[in-house]
C-alpha positions in Angstrom: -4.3 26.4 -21.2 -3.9 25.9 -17.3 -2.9 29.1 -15.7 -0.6 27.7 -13.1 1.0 29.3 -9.9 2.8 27.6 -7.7 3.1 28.3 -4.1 5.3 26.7 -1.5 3.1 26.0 1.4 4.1 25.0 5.1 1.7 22.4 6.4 1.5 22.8 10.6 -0.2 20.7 12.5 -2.8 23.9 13.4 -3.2 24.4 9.9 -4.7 22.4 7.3 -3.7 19.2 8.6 -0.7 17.0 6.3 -1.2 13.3 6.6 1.6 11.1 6.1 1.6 9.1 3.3 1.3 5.2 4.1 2.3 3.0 1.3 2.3 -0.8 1.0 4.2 -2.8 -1.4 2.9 -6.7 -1.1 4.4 -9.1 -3.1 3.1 -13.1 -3.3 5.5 -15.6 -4.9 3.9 -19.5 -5.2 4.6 -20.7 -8.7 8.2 -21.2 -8.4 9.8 -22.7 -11.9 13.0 -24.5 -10.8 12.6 -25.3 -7.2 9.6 -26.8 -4.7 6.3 -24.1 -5.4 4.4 -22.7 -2.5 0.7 -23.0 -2.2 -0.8 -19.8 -0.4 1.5 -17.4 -0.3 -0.2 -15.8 -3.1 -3.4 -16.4 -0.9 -1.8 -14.5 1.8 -0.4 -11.4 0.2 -4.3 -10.8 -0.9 -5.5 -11.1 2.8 -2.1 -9.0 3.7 -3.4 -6.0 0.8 -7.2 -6.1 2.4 -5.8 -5.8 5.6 -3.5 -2.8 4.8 -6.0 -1.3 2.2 -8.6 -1.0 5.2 -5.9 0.3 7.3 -5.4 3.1 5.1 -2.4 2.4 3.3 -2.1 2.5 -0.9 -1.2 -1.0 -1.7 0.9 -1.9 -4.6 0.1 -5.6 -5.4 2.2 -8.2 -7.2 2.1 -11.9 -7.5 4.2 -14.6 -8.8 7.4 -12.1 -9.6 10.5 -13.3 -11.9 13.5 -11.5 -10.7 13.2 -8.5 -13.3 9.7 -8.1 -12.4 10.9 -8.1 -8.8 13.2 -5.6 -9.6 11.4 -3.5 -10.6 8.6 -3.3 -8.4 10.9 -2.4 -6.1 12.5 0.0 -7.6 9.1 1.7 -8.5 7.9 1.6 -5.1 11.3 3.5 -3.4 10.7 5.9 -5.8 6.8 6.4 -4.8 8.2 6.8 -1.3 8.7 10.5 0.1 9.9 11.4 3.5 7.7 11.2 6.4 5.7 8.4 4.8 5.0 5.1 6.8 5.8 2.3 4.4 5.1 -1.5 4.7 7.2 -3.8 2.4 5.3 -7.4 2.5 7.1 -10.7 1.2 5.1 -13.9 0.9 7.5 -16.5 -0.7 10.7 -18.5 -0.6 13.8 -16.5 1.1 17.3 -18.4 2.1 19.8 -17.2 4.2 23.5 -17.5 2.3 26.5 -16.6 4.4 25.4 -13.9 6.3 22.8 -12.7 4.4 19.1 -13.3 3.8 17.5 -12.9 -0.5 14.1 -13.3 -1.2 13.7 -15.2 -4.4 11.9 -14.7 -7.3 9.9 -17.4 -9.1 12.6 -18.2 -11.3 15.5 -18.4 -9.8 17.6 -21.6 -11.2 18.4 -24.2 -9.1 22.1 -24.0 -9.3 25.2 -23.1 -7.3 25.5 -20.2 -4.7 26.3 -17.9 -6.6 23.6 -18.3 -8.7 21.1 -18.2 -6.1 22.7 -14.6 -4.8 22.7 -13.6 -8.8 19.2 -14.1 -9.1 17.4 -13.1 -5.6 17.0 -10.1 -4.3 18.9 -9.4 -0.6 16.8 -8.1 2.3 19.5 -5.5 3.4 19.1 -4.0 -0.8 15.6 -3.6 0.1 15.6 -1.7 3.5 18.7 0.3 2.5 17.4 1.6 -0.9 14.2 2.8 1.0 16.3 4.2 3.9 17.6 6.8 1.2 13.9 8.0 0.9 13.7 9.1 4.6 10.0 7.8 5.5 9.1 8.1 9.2 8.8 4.3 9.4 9.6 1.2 7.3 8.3 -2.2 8.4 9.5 -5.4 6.9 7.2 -8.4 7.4 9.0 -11.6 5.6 7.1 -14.4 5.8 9.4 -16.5 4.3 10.3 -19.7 6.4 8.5 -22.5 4.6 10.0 -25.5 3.5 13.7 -25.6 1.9 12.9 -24.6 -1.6 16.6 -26.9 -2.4 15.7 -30.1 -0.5 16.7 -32.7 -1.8 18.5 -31.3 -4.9 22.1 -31.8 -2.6 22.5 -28.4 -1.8 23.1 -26.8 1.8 21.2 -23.4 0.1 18.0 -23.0 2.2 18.5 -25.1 5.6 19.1 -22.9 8.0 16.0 -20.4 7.8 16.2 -16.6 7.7 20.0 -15.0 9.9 19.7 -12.5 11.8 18.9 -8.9 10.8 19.8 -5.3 11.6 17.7 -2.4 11.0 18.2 0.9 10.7 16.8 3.9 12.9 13.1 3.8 11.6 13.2 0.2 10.7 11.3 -2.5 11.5 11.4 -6.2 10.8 9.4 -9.5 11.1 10.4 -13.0 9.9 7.2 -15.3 10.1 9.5 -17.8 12.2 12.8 -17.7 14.1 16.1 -19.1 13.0 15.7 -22.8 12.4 12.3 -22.7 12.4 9.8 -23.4 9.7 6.7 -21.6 9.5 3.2 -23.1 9.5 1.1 -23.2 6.5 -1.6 -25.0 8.4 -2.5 -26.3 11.9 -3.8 -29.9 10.4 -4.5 -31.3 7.3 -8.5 -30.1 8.0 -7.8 -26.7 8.6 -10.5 -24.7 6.3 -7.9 -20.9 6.4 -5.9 -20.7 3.3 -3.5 -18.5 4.8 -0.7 -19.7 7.1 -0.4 -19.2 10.5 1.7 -16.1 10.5 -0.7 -13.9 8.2 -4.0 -15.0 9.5 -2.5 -14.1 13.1 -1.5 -10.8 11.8 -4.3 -9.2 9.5 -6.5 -10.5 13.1 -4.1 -8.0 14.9 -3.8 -5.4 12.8 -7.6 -4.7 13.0 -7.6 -3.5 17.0 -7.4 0.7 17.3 -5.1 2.0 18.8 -2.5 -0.3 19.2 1.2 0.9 18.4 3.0 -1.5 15.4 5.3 -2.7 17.6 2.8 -3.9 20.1 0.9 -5.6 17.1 4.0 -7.3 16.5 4.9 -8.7 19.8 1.2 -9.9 20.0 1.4 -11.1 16.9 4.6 -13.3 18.0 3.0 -14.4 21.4 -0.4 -15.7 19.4 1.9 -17.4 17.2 3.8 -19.2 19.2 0.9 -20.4 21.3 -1.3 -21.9 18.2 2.2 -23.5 16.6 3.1 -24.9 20.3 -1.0 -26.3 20.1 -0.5 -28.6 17.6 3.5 -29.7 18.8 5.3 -27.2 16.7 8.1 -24.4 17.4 7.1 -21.4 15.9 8.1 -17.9 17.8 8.7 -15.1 14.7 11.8 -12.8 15.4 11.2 -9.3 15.8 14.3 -6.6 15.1 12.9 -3.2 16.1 15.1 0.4 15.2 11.9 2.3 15.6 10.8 5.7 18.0 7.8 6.1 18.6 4.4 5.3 18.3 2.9 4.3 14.7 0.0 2.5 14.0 -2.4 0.7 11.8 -5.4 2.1 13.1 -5.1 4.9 15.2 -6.8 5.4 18.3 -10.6 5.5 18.1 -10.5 8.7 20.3 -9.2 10.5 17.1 -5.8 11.3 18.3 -3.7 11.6 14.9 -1.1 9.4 13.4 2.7 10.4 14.3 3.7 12.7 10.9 6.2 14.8 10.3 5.9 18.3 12.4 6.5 20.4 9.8 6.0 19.2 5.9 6.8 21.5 2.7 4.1 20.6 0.3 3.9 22.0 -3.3 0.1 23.5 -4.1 -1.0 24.5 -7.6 -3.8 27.2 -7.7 -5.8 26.9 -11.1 -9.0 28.6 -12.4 -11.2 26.0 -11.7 -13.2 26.6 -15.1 -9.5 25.4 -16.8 -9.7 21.9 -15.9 -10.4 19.3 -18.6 -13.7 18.5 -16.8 -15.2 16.4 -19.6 -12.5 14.0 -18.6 -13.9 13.1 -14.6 -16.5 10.8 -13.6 -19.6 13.6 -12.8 -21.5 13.0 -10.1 -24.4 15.7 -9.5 -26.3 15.5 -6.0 -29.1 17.6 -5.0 -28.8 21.1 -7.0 -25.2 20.5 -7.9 -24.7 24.2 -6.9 -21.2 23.6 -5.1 -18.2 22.2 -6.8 -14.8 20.4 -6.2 -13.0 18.4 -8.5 -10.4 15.5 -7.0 -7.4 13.4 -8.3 -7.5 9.6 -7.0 -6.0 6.4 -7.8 -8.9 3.5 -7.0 -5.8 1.6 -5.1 -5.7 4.4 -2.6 -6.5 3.7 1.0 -7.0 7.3 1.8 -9.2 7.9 -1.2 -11.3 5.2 -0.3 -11.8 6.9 3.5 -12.2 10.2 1.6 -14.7 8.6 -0.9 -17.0 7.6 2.6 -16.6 11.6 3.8 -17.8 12.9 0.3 -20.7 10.6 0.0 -22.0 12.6 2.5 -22.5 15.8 0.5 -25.6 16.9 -0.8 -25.7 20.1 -3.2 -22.5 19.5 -5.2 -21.6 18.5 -8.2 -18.4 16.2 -7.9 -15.4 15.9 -10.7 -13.0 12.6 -10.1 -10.1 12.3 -12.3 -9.1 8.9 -12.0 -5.3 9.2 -11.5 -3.4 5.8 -11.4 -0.1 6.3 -10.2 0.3 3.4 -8.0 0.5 0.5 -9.7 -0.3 -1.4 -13.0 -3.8 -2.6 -11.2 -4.8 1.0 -10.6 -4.2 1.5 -14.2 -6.6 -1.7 -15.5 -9.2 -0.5 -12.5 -8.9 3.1 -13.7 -10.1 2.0 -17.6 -12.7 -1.0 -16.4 -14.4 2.5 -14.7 -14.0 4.8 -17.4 -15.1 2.0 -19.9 -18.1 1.0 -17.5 -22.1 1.7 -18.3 -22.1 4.1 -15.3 -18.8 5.3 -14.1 -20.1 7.0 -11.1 -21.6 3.7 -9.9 -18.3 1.6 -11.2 -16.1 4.3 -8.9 -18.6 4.4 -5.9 -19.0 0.3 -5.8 -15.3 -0.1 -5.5 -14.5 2.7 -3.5 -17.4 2.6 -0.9 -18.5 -0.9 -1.2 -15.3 -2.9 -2.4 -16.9 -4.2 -5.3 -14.3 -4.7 -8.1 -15.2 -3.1 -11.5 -15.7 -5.4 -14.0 -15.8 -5.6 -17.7 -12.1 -5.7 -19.5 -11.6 -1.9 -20.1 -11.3 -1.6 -23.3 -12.7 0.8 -24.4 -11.3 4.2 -25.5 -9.2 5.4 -22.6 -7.5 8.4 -23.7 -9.5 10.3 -20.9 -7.6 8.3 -17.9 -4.3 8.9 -20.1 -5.1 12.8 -20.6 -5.8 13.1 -16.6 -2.6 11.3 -15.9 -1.2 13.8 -18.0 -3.1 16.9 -16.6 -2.1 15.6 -13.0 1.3 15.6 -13.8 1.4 19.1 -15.4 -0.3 20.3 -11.6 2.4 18.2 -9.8 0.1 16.0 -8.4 2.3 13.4 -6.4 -0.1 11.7 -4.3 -3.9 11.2 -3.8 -6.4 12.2 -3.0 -5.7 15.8 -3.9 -8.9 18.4 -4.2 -9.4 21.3 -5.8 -12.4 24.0 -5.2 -14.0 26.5 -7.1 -12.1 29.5 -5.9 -8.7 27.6 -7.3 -7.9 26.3 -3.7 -6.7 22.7 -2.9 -6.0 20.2 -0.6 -4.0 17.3 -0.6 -4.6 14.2 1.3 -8.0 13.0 2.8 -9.7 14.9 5.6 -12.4 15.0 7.7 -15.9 16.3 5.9 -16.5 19.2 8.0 -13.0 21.1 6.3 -14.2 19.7 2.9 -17.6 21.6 3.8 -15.9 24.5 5.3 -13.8 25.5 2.3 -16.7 24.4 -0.1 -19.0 27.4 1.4 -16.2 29.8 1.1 -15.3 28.7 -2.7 -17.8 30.5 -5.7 -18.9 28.0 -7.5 -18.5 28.9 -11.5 -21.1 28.0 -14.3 -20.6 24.5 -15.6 
């Protein structure tokens, strides 16, 4: 039985350092049932999750969504979201503007009246007010929805117009691939070897360069944009509608300076007798004379796992515990069991995590061990990863640098294992 205390922490910037969550939800619609299909959206919401994975963000992943799936994607990803957190929501797919307002559409929405269309879409200003009521630091919007009309030709008006105009709210961002009236390029000529449009393949180029605030990114992104579309004889300038204070980034300065959090965060801890956990349940990894110990809770979809996973590579003399935790999406969960169910998990974990090299194999095997540290997770109120615990009960949550993970692992006592 875990012997649990709980202790309300404050989290100052002189302290053990907080890092603001940064979430992704990325969503790819092509195979459209009722109206004309798409060919790479799909193709860019995969470069969009690379992009935002190396950027350190944990990216939820969904393709080719009816409108209950879509629903609920969204619905689980507000509720992932905590305040402070910088959050992308990414939509690669049709979207129509009717009346005033803009609905991105699932793959099956009918091809039917007006009504019907606003029955079975999902509107933009749903989206960013739902995750409004979570209170992140920053929400950005990138709709890169201004294809074709999805209705042509079926004598409808739905569709014709592009994307309206937008508000956002204080913290807010939001980016439509092309302005109003304007489609957006899939290609620059019937030879061009990118798969993604025009819009993405300009933006995951951006969103590489350190140091660069979003919104800067953004306005690049527009300028680039317009200036290959205008190349080839085509008007293409995205609209940009920007609520946001500050400075946030994708990458943050190479000079180390820290990404805009919240000043002061309240952060739940659990202290545990190390010796309690379910250790027989982790992927083991022993290096040198395994003397030092730390155990740590990570979902393989995790941005800052996967920088953590770098750090602790490092070590020598420990013996590492990973409890694979997959609470971000229904991918982390089939990644989670292909690791548990490979040969060697510790290489399986360290291929994907440090190398990007997905696990294969189909995972089913018998996962009751990813299951039962779900379900020790929860009972330590794990909410997001990485989390790490050390021998003397302490822990830490969110990724940082390997000289604290060091420092607190020479002041931990390592118990027999």
């Amino acid at each position: 039985m875990l012997r649990l205390t709980a202790l309300f922490v404050l989290l100052l910037a002189a302290a053990w350092p907080a890092v603001a969550a940064k979430r992704a939800l990325v969503i790819g619609n092509d195979s459209y049932r009722h109206v004309t299909p798409l060919t790479n959206a799909r193709a860019d919401a995969r470069s969009m999750q690379r992009a935002l994975d190396a950027a350190g963000y944990a990216v939820s992943l969904h393709e080719d969504l009816g409108q209950n799936a879509l629903k609920d994607a969204l619905r689980v990803f507000k509720n992932q979201v905590q305040g402070g957190d910088q959050v992308v929501v990414y939509f690669s797919g049709h979207g129509v503007q009717v009346g005033a307002t803009n609905y991105l559409l699932p793959v099956d929405v009918r091809d039917q009246e007006e009504d019907q269309v606003k029955d079975d879409s999902m509107p933009l200003w749903k989206v960013l007010a739902d995750l409004n009521e979570r209170k992140p630091a920053l929400t950005l919007a990138i709709i890169d929805a201004c294809r074709n009309n999805p209705f042509e030709g079926k004598g409808k008006t739905l569709g014709g117009k592009g994307l309206a105009a937008t508000s956002a709210a204080t913290g807010q961002m939001v980016i439509y691939a092309a302005g109003a009236d304007q489609k957006a390029l899939d290609r620059l000529s019937k030879d061009d070897p990118v798969r993604n449009g025009l819009f993405t393949r300009v933006l995951v180029r951006e969103m590489e360069t350190p140091g660069v605030p979003v919104d800067r990114v953004l306005k690049n992104v527009r300028k680039e944009v317009a200036r290959l579309a205008r190349s080839v004889g085509h008007e293409q300038v995205p609209a940009i509608y920007d609520q946001v204070e500050g400075d946030f980034y994708f990458r943050p300065p190479a000079d180390g300076k820290p990404e805009p959090v919240q000043p002061v965060v309240v952060q739940q801890f659990t202290a545990i007798k190390f010796a309690d956990l379910p250790l027989a349940l982790a992927v083991k990894q022993v290096r040198g004379d395994g003397k030092r110990v730390l155990a740590t809770f990570e979902d393989p979809n995790c941005g800052y796992c996967k920088k953590m996973a770098r750090e602790i590579a490092k070590l020598d003399n420990v013996t590492i515990y990973t409890f694979l935790y997959p609470i971000l999406s229904p991918d982390s969960l089939e990644k989670s069991n292909q690791i548990w169910c490979a040969a060697d998990k510790a290489k399986a974990w360290n291929d994907w995590m440090i190398d990007g090299k997905a696990p294969g194999g189909k995972g089913d095997c018998d996962t009751t061990a990813v299951k039962k540290s779900v379900e020790t997770g929860r009972k330590l109120a794990i909410n997001g990863t990485p989390t790490i615990f050390f021998a003397d009960g302490g822990s830490i949550p969110g990724a940082v640098p390997l000289a604290q993970i060091e420092q607190k692992l020479t002041q931990a006592h390592s118990p027999a294992r």
